[in-house]
N, C-alpha and C positions, 0 to 999 in steps of 0.2 A: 511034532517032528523032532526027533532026537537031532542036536546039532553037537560037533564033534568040535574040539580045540587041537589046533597041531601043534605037537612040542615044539613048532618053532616061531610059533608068536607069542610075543610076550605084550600081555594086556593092560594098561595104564590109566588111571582117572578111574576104575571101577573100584566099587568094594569084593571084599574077600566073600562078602555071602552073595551076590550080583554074580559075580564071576564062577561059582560052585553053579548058579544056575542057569544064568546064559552062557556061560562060555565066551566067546569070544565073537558071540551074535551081535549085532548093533555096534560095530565098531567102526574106525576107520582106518585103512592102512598108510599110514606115515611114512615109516624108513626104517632101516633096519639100524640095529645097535652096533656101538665102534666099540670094538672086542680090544683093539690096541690103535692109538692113533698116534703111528711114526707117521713116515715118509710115505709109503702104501698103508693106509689103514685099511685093520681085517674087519669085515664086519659080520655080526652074527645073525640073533636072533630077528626076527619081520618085529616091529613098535608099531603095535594097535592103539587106537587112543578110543575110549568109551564116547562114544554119541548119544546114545540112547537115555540120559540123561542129564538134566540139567549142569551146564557150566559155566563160570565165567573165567575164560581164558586171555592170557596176553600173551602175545607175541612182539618179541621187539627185535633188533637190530639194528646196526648202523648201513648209514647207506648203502645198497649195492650185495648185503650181506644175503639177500634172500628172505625179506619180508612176506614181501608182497608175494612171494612162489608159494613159501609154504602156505599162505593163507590161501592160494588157489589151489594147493594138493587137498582143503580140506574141503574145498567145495566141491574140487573133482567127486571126493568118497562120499560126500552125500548123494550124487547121484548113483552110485553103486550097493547104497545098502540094502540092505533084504526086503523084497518087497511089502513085507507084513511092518516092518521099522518105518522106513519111507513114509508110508501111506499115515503113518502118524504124526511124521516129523514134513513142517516148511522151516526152507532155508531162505533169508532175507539177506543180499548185499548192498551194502553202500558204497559202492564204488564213485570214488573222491578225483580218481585221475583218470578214469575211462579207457581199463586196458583189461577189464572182466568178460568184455564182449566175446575175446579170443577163446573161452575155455568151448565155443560153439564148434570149435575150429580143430579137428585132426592134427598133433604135430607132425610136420612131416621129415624133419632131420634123427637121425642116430635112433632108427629103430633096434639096432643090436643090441644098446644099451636098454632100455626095457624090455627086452627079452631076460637080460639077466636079474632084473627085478620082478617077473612075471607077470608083465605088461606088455601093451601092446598100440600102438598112437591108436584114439579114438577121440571125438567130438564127444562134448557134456551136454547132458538134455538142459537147457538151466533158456530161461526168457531174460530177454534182455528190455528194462523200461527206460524214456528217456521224459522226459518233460514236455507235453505236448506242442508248445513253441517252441522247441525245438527237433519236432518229428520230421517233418520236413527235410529239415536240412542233413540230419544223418539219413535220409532214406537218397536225396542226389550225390551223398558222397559212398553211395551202396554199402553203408556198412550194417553188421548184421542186426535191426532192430524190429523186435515183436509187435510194439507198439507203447501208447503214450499214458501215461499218469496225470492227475492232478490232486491235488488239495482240496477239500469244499472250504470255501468261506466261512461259513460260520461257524469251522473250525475251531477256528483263531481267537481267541479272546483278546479282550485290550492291550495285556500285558503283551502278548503273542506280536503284538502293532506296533506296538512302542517300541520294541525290542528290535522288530523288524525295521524299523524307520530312525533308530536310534535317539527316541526321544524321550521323557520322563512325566511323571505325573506333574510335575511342576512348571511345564514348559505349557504355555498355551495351543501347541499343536496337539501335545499330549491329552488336554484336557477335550480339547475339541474331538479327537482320536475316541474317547470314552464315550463323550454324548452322541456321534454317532453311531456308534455301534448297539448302546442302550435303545435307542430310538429304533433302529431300521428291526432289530431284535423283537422290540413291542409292537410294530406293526408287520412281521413279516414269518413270526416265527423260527425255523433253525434255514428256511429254502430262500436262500438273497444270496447275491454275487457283488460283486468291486462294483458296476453301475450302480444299486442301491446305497451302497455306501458313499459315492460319490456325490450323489443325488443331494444324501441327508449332510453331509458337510457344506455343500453349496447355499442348501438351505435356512442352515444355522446360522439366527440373528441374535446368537449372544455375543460369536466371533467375530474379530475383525477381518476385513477383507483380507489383508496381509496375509493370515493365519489361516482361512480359508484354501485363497490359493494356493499356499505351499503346502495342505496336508494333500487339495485335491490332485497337485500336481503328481506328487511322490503315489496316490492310489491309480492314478492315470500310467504311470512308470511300469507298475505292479502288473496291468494288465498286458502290457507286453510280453512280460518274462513267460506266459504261456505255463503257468503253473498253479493258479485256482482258478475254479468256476463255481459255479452255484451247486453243482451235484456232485461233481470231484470222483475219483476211481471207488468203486469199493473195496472196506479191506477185503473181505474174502475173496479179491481178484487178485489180491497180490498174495496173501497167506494162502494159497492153496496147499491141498495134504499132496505129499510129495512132489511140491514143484521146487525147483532152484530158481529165485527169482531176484536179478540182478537191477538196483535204480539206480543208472545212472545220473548222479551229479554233477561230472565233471565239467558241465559248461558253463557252472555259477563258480568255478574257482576264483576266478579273479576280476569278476566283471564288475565295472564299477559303480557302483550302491547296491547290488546285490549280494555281497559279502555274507548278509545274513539268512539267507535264501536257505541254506543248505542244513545249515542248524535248524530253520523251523520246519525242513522236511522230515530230516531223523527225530525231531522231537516229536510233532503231529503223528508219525507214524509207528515213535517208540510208546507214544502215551496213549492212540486206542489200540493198542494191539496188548498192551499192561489191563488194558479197564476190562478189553473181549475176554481175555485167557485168563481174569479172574472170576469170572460170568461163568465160562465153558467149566474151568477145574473142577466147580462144584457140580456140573449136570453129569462130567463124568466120575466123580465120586458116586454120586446117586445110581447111576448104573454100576458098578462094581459090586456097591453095599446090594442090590438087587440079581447079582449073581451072574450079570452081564458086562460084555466087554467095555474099558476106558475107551470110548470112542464119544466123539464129538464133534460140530459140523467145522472146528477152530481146531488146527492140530496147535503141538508142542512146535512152539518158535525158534530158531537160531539166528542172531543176526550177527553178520559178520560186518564189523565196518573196519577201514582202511585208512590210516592218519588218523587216530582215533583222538589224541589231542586237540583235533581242531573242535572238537566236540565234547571233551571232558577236558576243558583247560583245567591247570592248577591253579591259575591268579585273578580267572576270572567268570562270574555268572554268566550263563547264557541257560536259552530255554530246553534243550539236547540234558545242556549237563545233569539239571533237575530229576528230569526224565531216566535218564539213563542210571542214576544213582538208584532211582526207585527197582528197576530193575537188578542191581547189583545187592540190594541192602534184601529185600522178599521174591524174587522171580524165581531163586528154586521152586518153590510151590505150586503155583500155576503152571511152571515150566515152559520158563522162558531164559534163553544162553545167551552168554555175547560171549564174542571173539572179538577182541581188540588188536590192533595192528597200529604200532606206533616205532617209529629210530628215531622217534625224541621221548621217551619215558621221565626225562626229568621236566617238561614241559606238562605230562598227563596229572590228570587231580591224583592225590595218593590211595583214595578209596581205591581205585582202578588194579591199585599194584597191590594194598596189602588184603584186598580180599578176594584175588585171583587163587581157585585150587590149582588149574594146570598154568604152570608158565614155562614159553617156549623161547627159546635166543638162541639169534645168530650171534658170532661176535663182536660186542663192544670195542668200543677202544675210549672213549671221551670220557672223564671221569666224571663230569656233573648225572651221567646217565648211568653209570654202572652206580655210584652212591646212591641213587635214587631208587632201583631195583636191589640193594642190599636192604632194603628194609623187610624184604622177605627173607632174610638167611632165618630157618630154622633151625631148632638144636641139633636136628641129626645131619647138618651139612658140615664137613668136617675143615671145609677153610673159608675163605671170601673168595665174593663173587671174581673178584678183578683175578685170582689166582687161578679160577676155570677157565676162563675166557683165554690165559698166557697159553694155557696146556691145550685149548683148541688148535686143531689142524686148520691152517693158514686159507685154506682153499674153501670155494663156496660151497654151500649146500650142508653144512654141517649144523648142531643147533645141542642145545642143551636143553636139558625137559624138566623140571622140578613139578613133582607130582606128589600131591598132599597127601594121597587116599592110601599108596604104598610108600611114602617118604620115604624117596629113592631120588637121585639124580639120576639121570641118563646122558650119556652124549650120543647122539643118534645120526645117522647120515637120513638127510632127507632125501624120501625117494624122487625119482625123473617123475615129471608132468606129464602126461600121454596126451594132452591140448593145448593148443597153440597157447605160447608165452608171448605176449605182447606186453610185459613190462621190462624188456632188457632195453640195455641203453642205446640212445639212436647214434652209427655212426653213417661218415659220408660213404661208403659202398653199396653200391648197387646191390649185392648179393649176400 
């Protein structure tokens, strides 16, 4: 099927030979370009941004600026791409503050305003998981949830434990922590749950009783959070081809000894989805060299995560960051994208910022954070960061795009959400 490019989209993140032959297929529509940004800025051209292959993107801003929006206009356009794109691409969110659930949701204010963006309020096809202890409880507060996830146990390796319970090879929990997991491992092969490992710490007569109860206490803790079991979800439930599939996080934000919760879910689920989609890349190679379509039962991944900091710190190891490096350092290949979302960039590891092709900002203002993202100025940016950010239009929803493939800046208006926003700020009116 012959597909057509309007003179009025301008395509971004693709190459010059990519674009001679898709056109403007596989894309997403973002916002149109600020032709001048007075007082009323004009704007022009529709800013398509390439999907259809591998990216690692960041997105940042300071609070309030529109982070979290544009990261859900780009989830909205994945469920709009062309069904033959789609069906090759899953989008994966990590939703950090639990306000992703709304993209289910029709907006229903200022329809005349997407009208002049050529939109119109619609709900996003996209599933919503939450952590099986806590399925329940969003299904009495009726909010919109598909259903529950979990982890398998024998996931988790030692380090995975320790990390999780924040103890070290050195510490006698730590140690204890290793010999059970060896043991339950030797007699149980990869199918054992949090009772098996409870079982073999109780049993352990090298430990002292002390050391004993406090590891079994902390594995007894574990099983309440409703977040492993001996089988755990599969991944192909969550990577489906074409699905938008949102995990919510949010209830380990702050709970206390759960802190590390949330890093060993984005790391367990960034690292078999790394090991699947270097498996698959090669079975769809082989089909291609055989004259046959790149199809595979594992699509191309996208994961979008949110406060992306909390999980690629700059000062400190966790098991996410490991992961997620792997990802950014070989994941073109297999094809595999992250979109990062952070309004703390000078908090993110620096890999995150200086091996970003697309990066997108709202307006800065803090200096430790705009220095931190000038480690991207390339040669053809003709001033500093902090001098674009002055010349940004004051008002929300605007953003700047530095895009490697055309080394171009853009200041772009980002376009309206046609699904409900549930990330704006709570005030006291009813209405």
């Amino acid at each position: 099927m012959k597909y057509e490019m309007s003179a009025e989209n301008a395509v971004i993140g693709r190459s010059a030979e990519d674009l001679e032959r898709y056109r403007d297929k596989g894309t997403a529509y973002f916002g149109k370009v600020v032709m001048s940004a007075g007082e009323k800025p004009v704007l022009g051209r529709k800013i398509l941004i390439d999907v259809a292959k591998p990216h690692l993107m960041l997105i940042c801003g300071k609070r309030g600026s529109g982070k979290s929006y544009a990261l859900a206009v780009f989830i909205e356009e994945m469920a709009r791409l062309d069904p033959e794109v789609r069906q090759r691409v899953s989008s994966i969110v990590i939703d950090t503050v639990g306000i992703f659930w709304s993209l289910k949701v029709p907006v229903r204010n200022n329809p005349q305003e997407l009208e002049k963006w050529d939109l119109k309020p619609d709900k996003t096809d996209a599933r919503v998981l939450v952590p099986k202890g806590m399925l329940e409880f969003y299904r009495k507060k009726d909010l919109p949830v598909d259903g529950a996830f979990t982890l398998r146990v024998s996931e988790l390796d030692t380090p995975e434990w320790m990390n999780l319970f924040k103890v070290t090879w050195k510490e006698p929990e730590g140690v204890l922590i290793s010999r059970a997991v060896e043991s339950v491992r030797e007699k149980m092969g990869s199918l054992y749950g949090i009772d098996e490992l409870i079982s073999a710490c109780r049993n352990d007569i090298e430990a002292g009783k002390s050391v004993r109860d406090a590891v079994v206490g902390r594995f007894e803790n574990v099983k309440t959070w409703g977040v492993f079991e001996k089988e755990g979800t599969r991944l192909r439930d969550i990577a489906r081809p074409g699905m938008i599939t949102v995990i919510d996080v949010s209830s380990y934000r702050q709970a206390a000894g759960m802190e590390g919760t949330r890093d060993i879910i984005v790391g367990l689920l960034g690292k078999k989805l790394f090991e699947e989609r270097m498996l698959y890349r090669k079975e769809e190679e082989m089909r291609f060299v055989k004259g046959l379509g790149r199809e595979s039962e594992l699509p191309i991944i996208w994961m979008f995560i949110d406060e992306a900091h909390m999980f690629m710190p700059k000062d400190e190891e966790s098991f996410a960051l490991s992961v997620l490096l792997e990802w950014i350092r070989v994941g073109r290949q297999p094809g595999l994208s992250l979109v990062l979302a952070t309004q703390r960039p000078n908090k993110l590891h620096p890999d995150a910022i200086s091996q970003c092709d697309l990066f997108i900002s709202g307006r800065m203002t803090a200096r430790p954070d705009i220095e931190a993202v000038s480690q991207l100025r390339p040669s053809y940016l003709h001033q500093d960061f902090d001098k674009y950010y002055q010349e940004m239009p004051r008002a929300k929803g605007y953003a700047l795009i530095l895009d490697d493939e055309s080394e171009k800046l853009w200041l772009v208006k980002v376009r309206p959400r046609f699904s409900w926003d549930a990330g704006t700020t709570a005030n006291a009116f009813r209405d």
